[in-house]
C-alpha positions in Angstrom: -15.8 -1.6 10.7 -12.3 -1.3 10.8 -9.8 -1.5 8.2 -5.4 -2.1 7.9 -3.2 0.5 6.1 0.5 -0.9 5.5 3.2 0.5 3.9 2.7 3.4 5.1 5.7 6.1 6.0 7.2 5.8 9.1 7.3 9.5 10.0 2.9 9.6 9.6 0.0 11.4 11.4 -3.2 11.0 12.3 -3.8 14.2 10.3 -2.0 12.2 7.2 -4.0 9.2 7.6 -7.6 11.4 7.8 -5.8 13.7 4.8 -5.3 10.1 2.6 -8.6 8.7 3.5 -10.9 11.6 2.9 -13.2 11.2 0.1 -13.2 7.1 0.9 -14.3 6.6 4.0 -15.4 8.8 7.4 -12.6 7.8 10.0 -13.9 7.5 13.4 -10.4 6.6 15.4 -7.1 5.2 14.0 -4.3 3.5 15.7 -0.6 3.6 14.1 1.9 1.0 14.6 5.6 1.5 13.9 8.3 -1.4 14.8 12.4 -0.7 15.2 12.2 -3.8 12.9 10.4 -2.4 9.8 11.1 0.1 7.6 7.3 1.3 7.4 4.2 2.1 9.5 0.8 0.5 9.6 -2.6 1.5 11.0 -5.9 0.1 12.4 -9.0 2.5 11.5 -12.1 2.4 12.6 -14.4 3.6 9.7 -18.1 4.7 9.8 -18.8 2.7 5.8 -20.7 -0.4 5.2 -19.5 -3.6 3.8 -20.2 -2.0 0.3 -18.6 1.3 1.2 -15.3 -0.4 2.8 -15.1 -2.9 -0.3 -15.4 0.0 -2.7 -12.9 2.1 -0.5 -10.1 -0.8 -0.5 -10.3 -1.2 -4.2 -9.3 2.2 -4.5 -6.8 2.6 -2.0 -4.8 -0.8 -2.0 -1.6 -0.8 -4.5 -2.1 3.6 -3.8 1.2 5.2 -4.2 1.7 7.9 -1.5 4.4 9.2 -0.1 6.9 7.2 -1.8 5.6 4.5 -1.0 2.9 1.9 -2.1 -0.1 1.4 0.3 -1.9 -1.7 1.1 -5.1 -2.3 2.4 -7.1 -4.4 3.8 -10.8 -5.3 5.6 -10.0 -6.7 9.3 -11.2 -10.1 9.6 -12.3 -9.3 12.8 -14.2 -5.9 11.9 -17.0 -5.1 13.8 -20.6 -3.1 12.5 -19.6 0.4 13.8 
């Protein structure tokens, strides 16, 4: 299942991203995207949770402040059963 971070500082890890999620979700890869054109970063993880779990996760974690900034996230339309 994978699910999007945005919002997220520009200057962030993989090692951040594992760091914020732990205790929500087991991450299983992650992907970050940063664009010239945006002040912020986003990611793509892939999450070992079921539709439960993730649901449960993403009501926690969206509207997050973290790093000076406020987190969104979301379940990917086009997650998959992992």
């Amino acid at each position: 299942m994978k699910i999007i971070l945005e919002g997220l500082p520009r200057e962030v890890s993989d090692d951040d991203i594992r760091d914020f999620l732990d205790g929500y979700v087991e991450v299983l890869e992650l992907e970050i995207y940063t664009s010239e054109q945006r002040d912020h970063a986003s990611a793509w993880v892939t999450i070992i949770a079921t539709h439960a779990e993730a649901h449960w996760a993403i009501s926690r974690l969206n509207g997050r402040y973290w790093r000076e900034r406020t987190v969104k996230a979301y379940i990917s339309l086009f997650s998959d059963n992992h």
